[in-house]
C-alpha positions, 0 to 999 in steps of 0.5 A: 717775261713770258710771252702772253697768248694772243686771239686772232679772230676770223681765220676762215677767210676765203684765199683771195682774201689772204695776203702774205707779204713783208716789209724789207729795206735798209737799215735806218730806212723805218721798216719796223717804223712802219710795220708798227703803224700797220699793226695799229692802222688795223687794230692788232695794237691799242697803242703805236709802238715806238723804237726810240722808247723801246716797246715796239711789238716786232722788235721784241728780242732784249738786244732788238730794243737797246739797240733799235735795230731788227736783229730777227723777222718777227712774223704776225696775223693782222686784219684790215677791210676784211682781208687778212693780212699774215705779215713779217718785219725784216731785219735791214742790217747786213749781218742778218740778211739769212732773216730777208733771205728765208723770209721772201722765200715764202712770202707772196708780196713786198713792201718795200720802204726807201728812205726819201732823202737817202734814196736806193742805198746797198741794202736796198740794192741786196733786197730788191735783188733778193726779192727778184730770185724769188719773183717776188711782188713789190711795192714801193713806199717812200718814206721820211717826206717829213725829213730835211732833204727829202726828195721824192721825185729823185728818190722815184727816179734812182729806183728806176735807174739802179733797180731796173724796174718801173715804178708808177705814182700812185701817191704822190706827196703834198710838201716835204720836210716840215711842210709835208701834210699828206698825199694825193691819191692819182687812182681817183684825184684826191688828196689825204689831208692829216690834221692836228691829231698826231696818231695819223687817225684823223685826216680829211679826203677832199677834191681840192688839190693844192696849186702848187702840186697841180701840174705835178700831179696831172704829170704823174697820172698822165704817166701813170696811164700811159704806163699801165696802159703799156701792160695791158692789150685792151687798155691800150687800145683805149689810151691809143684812141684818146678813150677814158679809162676808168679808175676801176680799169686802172686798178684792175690792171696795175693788179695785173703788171704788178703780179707780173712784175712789170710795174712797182706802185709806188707811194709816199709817207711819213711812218714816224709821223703817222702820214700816207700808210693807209693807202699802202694798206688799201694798195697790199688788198688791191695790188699785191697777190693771194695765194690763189693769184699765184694758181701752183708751185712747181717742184721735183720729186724726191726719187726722180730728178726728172720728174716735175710735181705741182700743187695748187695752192688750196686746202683740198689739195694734198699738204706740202709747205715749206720751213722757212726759219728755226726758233728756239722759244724758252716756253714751248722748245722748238718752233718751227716757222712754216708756209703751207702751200697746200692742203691742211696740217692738223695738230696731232698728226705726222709730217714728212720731211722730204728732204731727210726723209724722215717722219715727225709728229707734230704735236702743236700749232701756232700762230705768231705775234713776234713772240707770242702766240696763240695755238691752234688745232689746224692749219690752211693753206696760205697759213704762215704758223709755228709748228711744235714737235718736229725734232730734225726739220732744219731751214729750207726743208720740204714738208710733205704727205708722205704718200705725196712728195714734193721736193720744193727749190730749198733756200740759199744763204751766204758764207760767213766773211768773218770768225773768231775763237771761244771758250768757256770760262770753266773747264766745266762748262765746255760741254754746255758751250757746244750744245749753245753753240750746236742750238744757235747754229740750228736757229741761224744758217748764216752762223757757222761753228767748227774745232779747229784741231791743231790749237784745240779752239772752237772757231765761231763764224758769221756775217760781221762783227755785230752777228757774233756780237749779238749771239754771244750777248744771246749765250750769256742771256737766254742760255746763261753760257758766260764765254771768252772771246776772242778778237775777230779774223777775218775768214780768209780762203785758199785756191789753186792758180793752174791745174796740177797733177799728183800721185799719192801712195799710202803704205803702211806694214805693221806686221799682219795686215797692213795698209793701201791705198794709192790715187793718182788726181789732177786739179784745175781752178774754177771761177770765183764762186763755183765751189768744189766738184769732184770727178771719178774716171777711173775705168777697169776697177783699178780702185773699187768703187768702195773706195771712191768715196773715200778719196773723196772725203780725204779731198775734202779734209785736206781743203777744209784743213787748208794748204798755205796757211790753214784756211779752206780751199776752195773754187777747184775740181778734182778728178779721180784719174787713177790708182791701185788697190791691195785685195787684202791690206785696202780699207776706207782710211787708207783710201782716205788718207792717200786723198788727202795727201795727193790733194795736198801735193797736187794744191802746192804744184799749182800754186796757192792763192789766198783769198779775203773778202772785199766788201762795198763800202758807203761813206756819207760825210760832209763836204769838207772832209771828203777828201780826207776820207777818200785817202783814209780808204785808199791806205786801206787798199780800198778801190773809190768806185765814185761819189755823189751829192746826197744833200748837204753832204757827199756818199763816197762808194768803194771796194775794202778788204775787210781786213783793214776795216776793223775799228773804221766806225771809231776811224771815221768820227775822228776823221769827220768830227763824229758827222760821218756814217758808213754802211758795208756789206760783203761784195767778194772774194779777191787775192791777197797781195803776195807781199801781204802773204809772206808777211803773214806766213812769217807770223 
């Protein structure tokens, strides 16, 4: 169905009036849910959108609704009090977290959503982690009082202990489980009673705080005091000398040490049933910050590794952004997701990308409602919009005026831990089944593709098994590619042991002018995570420097091709220490072939290890079958890290070769009678047992 043209009315609003932020937890933890309610709340949607019915306006992707789960961040424009509201709805799966990544690389603030009985679980721990790389701005909404097992007291505490932050009650819940009714506001002592009306719109504010809440809620505000008053000099001052400080005070400087991240406001509710998302709303305008809070960015000059570039971030300022996400939409071809920082872009004109140094023509804007839109002639800073021309800008490019650039940090994205083979169900259809998997590759940098030459199959990588899974599902709908495919491997990699040091000729005569090329490298392991470095010392022009190069890219053939067992090597240096040249038999090829072949030589000197991704495993299972699950994970080489009473039932946390995890979600409801429920996400690399390894060479 073709996305219909929505109107976002008022854009000219003030900067201190913007507010760019996301909703971010994980999985299961009712992020969509909420932002749903948000959509409503403000008057963006007519009618509440619902996951279990599949009409939810952020999950709009096919595969999204059947599932009920976010697969891809849905961006939108709403408006509440005045205040414009440019908000994105993440995914919580671990298989897409390139989708959080991008998106709190540009946004201002965050909500973030925990579940109430759950707790801080493994995603939630990657968000906040993310969201602390980039310095992001949080709150914290605790949602689900309204579930069995509902703990908001503990919930509040295992933020503090696991997250290392300092979450401040600004709303603290009246009853749980069923009993849960509504909130009270600590800032100015009243509760929010919900009535009958089951959208949420019908509540009553009143001074008279439950009994048995009371004690409670005067803890909280007492803490809720002491602790701002913590951040702030002159508010000390006040709470030292038994003063009073104002809730207009208190506001003002929660806005502060939430900027500054010393403190996380934090809130409760219920998203499914409607209860406590209005003050969150109110919480986004009063505690998180505008583009003018956050005053410039900083970032290098593209020429210039010393030099530092800053821009405030306001319209009259000279235009820089940033692209953050790649949309290939049926209707418009590319989009390209965009935060301008500073200045103003008008459709029509040209961009330049300071990373690829090229200039492109932006020939449309848009502004998105997850995958509708609503084109407009010009864009602001602070703006979060779609643009329509650019052919070459890729995720994380800097945009800039040309006569201006400013090169800004660009966004870093895991490895893939797991691959598998595909090929087209015709011969004819090869070449369309390159450029499918070239369009989704553009789209998801998380998403890897490469030919592997020996067997002439097409190798495709991602995050997990449900990544590929939902991007096959994606070829055969969107781009009607029907492919086979193969069962998924796990992405195994290679590494040296010790330095080594190795010696390679390349000669070859064929009558007339023949081949040189001779290198001479040593190699050394680097920590787990360091990658690849390659270091020239040749000194007296033994190799020219034409040939350098070309060594090198004879290094890096031979680690992607592999040493043991053809997976890539990785985590070494290389240094170019010497080697001879043939004035007229010398070229590129020899050059790059003698590379490879002391890389090679040099890598079995030192003695290959294989590497497989270990991942972090949370097993929630009744009581009476921990023990049970806890030795199903240990045959699995798995490593128990602990357990702990969630509820009724226990959560077992431990490490796992991913190579034993195929099929554990069938594995687990056999052992559990279909009541146990597992998370994993990739932690890191470790070696493979060497008895695991020379049974694998034999196959």
């Amino acid at each position: 169905m073709a996305a219909q043209p929505v109107k976002t009315s008022n854009r000219n609003v003030p900067l201190d009036k913007i507010r760019n932020f996301g909703v971010i937890a994980h999985i299961d933890s009712g992020k969509t849910t909420t932002s749903e309610r948000i959509l409503f709340y403000t008057g963006r949607t007519y009618k509440i959108g619902d996951i279990d019915e599949g009409n939810t306006q952020l999950d709009w992707m096919a595969q999204e609704r059947e599932r009920g789960i976010t697969i891809v961040s849905a961006a939108t424009t709403t408006f509440w009090k005045g205040f414009r509201f440019n908000l994105i709805d993440t995914p919580g799966h671990v298989d897409f977290t390139a989708e959080v990544e991008r998106s709190l690389r540009v946004l201002d603030g965050g909500v973030v959503v925990f579940d109430a009985e759950e707790g801080v679980q493994s995603q939630s721990e990657t968000v906040w982690r993310q969201a602390d790389k980039y310095k992001v701005p949080r709150l914290v909404f605790i949602n689900k009082m309204d579930k069995l097992g509902a703990d908001f007291e503990g919930t509040v505490q295992e933020i503090a202990d696991r997250l290392g932050c300092t979450p401040v009650v600004i709303t603290y819940p009246i009853g749980k489980e069923s009993e849960f009714t509504g909130v009270v506001h600590l800032l100015d002592m009243k509760a929010i009673i919900y009535d009958k009306k089951e959208d949420g719109t019908d509540y009553t504010i009143t001074d008279q705080i439950p009994e048995e809440i009371k004690a409670k809620v005067e803890e909280h505000r007492a803490k809720l005091i002491e602790r701002v008053a913590e951040t702030d000099d002159a508010l000390l001052e006040k709470f030292l000398s038994g003063s009073e400080i104002t809730s207009e005070e208190l506001k003002a400087a929660i806005r502060r040490a939430t900027i500054a991240y010393k403190i996380v406001p934090t809130f409760a509710g219920s998203s499914l049933r409607n209860k406590g998302i209005q003050p969150v709303l109110d919480a986004v305008i009063d505690f998180l910050p505008s583009p003018l809070d956050l005053a410039k960015i900083t970032g290098g000059h593209p020429h210039d590794e010393t030099k530092i570039e800053q821009r405030m971030l306001t319209p009259d300022e000279k235009f820089s952004a940033l692209a953050f996400k790649i949309q290939l939409d049926a209707h418009v071809g590319k989009l390209t997701y965009t935060r301008i920082y500073s200045g103003t872009l008008e459709s029509g004109s040209y961009i330049y990308n300071v990373n690829r140094q090229t200039s492109e023509r932006v020939s449309r804007i848009m502004l998105m409602h997850a995958n509708s839109r609503e084109e407009v002639d010009k864009a602001y800073a602070g703006e979060i919009v779609a643009l329509v021309g650019p052919k070459d800008t890729r995720t994380g490019d800097t945009l800039a005026d040309e006569n201006y650039p400013l090169l800004l940090e660009q966004i870093s994205f895991p490895d893939p831990v797991i691959s598998l083979a595909i090929e087209p169900k015709t011969k004819a259809d090869q070449e369309k089944l390159g450029l499918c998997l070239q369009r989704l590759a553009e789209e998801d940098p998380t998403f890897r593709v490469k030919m592997n030459h020996e067997t002439g199959q097409t190798i495709m990588s991602g995050m997990g098994e449900l990544h590929l899974e939902i991007l096959v599902d994606r070829m055969k709908r969107e781009m009607s590619m029907e492919a086979n495919v193969g069962k998924p491997q796990v992405a195994y990699k290679e590494t040296i042991q010790k330095p080594a040091r190795a010696e390679s000729k390349y000669i070859k005569q064929t009558g007339g002018r023949g081949q040189y090329g001779h290198c001479i490298i040593s190699v050394k392991p680097l920590a787990r995570g360091e990658g690849f470095k390659f270091i020239n010392v040749v000194k007296g022009g033994h190799i020219p420097n034409e040939y350098i190069g070309s060594v090198e890219k004879g290094v890096k053939e031979a680690m992607e091709k592999g040493v043991l067992l053809g997976f890539p090597v990785v985590d070494m240096e290389v240094t170019l220490e010497d080697g001879s040249y043939h004035e007229v038999d010398s070229s590129d090829i020899a050059f790059k072939i003698a590379g490879s072949m002391a890389l090679t030589d040099a890598a079995k000197k030192a003695g290959v290890a294989l590497l497989e991704p270990i991942m972090k495993l949370e097993v929630t299972v009744p009581d009476e079958f921990m023990g049970t699950v806890i030795g199903d994970i240990s045959s699995k080489r798995g490593k128990i890290l602990g357990s702990e009473k969630r509820g009724r039932a226990t959560q077992i946390k431990a490490y796992a070769p991913l190579a034993e995890l195929s099929g554990y979600a069938t594995s687990l409801r056999s052992l559990t009678q279909g009541r146990g429920i597992f998370y994993m996400e990739p932690s890191h690399y470790e070696e493979v047992p060497k008895s695991l390894v020379a049974s694998m060479q034999e196959k």
